[in-house]
Legacy VTK file of the C-alpha trace (Angstrom):
# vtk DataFile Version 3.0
C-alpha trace
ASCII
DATASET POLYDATA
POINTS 251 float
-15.053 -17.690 8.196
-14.529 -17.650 11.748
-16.800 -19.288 14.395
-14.602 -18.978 17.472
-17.002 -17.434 19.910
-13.389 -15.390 21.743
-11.727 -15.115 18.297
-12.180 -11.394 17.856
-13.926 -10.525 14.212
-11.811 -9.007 11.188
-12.747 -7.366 8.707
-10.654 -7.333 5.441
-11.100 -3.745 3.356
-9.891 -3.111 -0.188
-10.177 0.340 -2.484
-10.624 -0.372 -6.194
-10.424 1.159 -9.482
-10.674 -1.100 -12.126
-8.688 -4.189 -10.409
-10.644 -6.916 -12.310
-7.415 -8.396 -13.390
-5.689 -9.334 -10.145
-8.817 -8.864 -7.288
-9.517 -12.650 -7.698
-6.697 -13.712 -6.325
-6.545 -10.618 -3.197
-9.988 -12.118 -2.230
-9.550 -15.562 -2.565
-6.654 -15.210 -0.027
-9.138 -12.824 2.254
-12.313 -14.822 2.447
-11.369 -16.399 5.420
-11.782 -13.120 7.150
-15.285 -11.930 8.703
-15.890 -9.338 6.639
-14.781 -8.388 2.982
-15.259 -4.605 2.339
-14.618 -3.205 -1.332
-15.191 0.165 -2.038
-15.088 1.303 -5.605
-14.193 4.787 -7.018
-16.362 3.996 -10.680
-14.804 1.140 -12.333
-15.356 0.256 -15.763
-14.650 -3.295 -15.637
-15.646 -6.849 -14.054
-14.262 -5.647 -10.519
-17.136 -5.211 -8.478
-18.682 -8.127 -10.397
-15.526 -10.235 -8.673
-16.029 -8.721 -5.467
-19.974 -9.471 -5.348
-18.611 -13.367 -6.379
-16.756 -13.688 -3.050
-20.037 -12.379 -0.736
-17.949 -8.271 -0.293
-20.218 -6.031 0.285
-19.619 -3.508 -2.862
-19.838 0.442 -1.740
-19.101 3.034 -4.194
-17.774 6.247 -3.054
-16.012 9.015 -4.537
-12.013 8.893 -4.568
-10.753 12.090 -3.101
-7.488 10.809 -1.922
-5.814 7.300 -0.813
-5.367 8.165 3.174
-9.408 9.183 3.129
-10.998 6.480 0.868
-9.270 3.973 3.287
-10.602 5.670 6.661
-14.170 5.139 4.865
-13.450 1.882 3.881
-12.619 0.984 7.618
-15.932 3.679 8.671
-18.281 0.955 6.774
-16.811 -2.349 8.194
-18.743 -3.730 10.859
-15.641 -5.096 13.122
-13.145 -3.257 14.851
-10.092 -5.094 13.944
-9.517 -4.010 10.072
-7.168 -5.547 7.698
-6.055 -3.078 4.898
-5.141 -5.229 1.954
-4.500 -3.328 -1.522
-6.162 -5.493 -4.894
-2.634 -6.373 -6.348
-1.733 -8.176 -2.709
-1.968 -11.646 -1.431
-2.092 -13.100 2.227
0.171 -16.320 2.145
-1.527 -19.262 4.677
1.260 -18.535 7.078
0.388 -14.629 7.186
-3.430 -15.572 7.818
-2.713 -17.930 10.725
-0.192 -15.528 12.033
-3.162 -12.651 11.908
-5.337 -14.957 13.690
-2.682 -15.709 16.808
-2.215 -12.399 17.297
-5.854 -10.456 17.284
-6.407 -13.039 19.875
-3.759 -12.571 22.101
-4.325 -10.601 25.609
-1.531 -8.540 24.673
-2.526 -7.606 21.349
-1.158 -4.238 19.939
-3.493 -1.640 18.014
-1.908 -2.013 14.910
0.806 -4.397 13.427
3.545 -3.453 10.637
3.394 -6.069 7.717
6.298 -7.271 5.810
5.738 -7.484 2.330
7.899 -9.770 -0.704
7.688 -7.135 -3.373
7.408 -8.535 -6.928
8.162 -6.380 -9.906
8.596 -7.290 -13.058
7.708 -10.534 -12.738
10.427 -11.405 -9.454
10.978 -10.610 -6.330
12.969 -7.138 -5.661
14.450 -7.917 -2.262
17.040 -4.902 -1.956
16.263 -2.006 -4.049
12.902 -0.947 -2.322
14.114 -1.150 0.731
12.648 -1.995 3.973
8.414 -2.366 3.308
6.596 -3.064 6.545
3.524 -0.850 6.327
0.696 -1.072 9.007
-1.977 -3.061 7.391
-3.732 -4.758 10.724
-5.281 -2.216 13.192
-8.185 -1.908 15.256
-10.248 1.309 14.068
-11.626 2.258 17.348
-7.400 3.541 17.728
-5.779 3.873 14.801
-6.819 5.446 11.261
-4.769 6.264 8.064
-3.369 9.799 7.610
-2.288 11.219 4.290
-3.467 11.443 0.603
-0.570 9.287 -0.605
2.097 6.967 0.667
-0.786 6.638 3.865
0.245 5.732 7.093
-1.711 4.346 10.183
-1.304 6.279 12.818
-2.846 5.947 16.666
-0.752 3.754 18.162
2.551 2.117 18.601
3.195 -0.625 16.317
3.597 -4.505 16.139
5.337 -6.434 13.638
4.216 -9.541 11.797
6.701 -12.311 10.761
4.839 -13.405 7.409
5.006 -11.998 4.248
2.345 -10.181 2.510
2.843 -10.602 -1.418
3.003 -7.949 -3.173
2.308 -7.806 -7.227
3.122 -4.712 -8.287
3.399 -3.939 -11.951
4.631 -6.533 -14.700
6.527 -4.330 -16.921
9.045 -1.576 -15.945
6.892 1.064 -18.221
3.660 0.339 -15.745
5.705 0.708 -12.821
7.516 3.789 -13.996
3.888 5.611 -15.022
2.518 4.566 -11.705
5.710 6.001 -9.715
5.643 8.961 -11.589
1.863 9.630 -10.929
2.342 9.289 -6.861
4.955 11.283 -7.065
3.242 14.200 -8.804
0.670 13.737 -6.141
2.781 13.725 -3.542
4.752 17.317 -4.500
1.136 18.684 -4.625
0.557 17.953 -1.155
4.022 18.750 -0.253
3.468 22.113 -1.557
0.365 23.232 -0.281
2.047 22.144 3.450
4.741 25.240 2.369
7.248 22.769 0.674
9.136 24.997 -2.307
11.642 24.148 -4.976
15.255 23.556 -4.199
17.877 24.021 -6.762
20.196 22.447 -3.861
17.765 18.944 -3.780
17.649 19.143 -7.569
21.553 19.073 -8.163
22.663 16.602 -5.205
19.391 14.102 -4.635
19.989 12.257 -7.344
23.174 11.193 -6.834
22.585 10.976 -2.927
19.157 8.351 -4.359
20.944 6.348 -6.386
23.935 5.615 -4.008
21.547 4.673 -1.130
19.323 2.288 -3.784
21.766 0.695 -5.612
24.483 0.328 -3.412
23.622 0.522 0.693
20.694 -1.099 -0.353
22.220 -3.104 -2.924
20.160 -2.915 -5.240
22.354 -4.413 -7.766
21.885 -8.094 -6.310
18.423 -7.639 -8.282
20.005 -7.196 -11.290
19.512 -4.943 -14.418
15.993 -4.426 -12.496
17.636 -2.945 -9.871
19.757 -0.530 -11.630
16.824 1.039 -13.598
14.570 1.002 -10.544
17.118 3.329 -8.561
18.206 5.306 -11.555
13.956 6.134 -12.189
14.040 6.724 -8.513
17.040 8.713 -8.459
15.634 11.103 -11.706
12.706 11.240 -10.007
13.999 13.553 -6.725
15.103 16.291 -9.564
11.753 15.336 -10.609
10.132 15.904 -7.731
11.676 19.754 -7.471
10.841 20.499 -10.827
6.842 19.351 -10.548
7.451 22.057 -7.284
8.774 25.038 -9.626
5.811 24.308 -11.810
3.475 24.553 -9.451
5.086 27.551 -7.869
4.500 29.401 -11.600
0.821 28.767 -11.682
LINES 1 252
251 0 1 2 3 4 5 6 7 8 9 10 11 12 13 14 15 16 17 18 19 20 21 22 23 24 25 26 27 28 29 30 31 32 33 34 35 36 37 38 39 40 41 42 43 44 45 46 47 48 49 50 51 52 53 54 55 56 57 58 59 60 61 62 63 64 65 66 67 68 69 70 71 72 73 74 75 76 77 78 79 80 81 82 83 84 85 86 87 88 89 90 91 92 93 94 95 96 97 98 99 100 101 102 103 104 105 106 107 108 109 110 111 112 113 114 115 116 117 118 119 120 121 122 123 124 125 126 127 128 129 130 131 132 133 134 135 136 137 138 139 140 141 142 143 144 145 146 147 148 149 150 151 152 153 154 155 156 157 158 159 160 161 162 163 164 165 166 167 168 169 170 171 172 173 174 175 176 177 178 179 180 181 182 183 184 185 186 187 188 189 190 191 192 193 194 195 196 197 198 199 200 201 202 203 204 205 206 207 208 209 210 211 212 213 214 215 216 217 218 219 220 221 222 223 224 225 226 227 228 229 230 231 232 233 234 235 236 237 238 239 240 241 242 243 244 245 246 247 248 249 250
């Protein structure tokens, strides 16, 4: 914990639904923080058991989507400066000292971009996800998430951290491919009730415009088989994406 009198306060929050099997390690790499904030959407298992074992003050609220059960994570933390951290993530040492430096510096952004070493699978997928910086450090009083899924801080112009954030997504390709398939679905619903409609155009040429960028500007083949059935699920997954549309269009 910090006891700095000028080192501003953090508070780390985290949204759970049944996470028992890889919170321990999220909090154990958070409990330096000020503040550890879970709020739960009904699990069924040990996870708010884990969380009341590192002193996080448990809250159970309703999930109605991911952008608003984060803003009311950050709503019940007592400090302004709020670190989003997801249950299947891990701050390294270096990322936590980094944190520290910069909250405390006169100069201090609203909001900082995280890097984040993606493993899938088991290893590291350096190339075919791309880019993943997301805003995870912010200071509430400026900046808030917007969106039901694939959130985004918004508020402020953003910083960038050096150190990684770990990232441990799903162990088997099946997991990942369920879970992909699920945000997506949720994602076309929102899409559609902003006015977004079905295009036989998208559904004929994405795919092959998908895979291209994933497994080859991206190069995703340096990751291996991994790689290629990552961007081919992501590149089925934009004629996918128009066909969940149609559906939804026939209701």
């Amino acid at each position: 914990m910090s006891t700095a009198t000028e080192q501003p306060m953090i508070s780390a929050t985290i949204i759970t639904l049944n996470e028992a099997a890889c919170l321990q390690r999220c909090l154990a790499s958070a409990q330096w923080m000020d503040e550890l904030v879970v709020v739960d959407s009904g699990s069924g298992d040990a996870t708010c058991d884990i969380a009341r074992q590192f002193s996080a003050r448990v809250i159970q609220h309703n999930f109605e989507d991911f952008g608003s059960q984060k803003n009311f994570a950050a709503e019940q933390a007592r400090h302004d400066w709020i670190f989003s951290i997801d249950a299947d993530e891990e701050i390294t040492p270096a990322l936590a000292a980094e944190i520290r430096q910069v909250v405390a510096a006169p100069e201090a952004h609203a909001c900082y971009a995280v890097p984040r070493e993606n493993i899938y699978f088991g290893k590291p997928l350096r190339h075919v996800m791309g880019i993943d910086a997301p805003v995870r450090l912010y200071r509430k009083s400026v900046c808030q998430f917007d969106g039901p899924v694939h959130e985004k801080v918004v508020g402020a112009e953003a910083g960038r951290l050096e150190n990684n954030l770990r990232h441990y997504s799903c162990e088997t390709f099946d997991a990942w491919q369920t879970k992909h398939r699920t945000y997506l679905h949720m994602d076309a619903k929102q899409k559609y009730a902003d006015g977004r409609r079905c295009s036989l155009a998208n559904m004929v040429a994405a795919p092959a415009h998908v895979f291209l960028l994933r497994y080859l500007r991206l190069q995703g083949f340096r990751d291996g088989y991994a790689g290629f059935r990552v961007a081919l699920e992501m590149a089925l997954s934009a004629a996918r994406y128009e066909i969940y549309l149609a559906r939804l269009g026939r209701r």
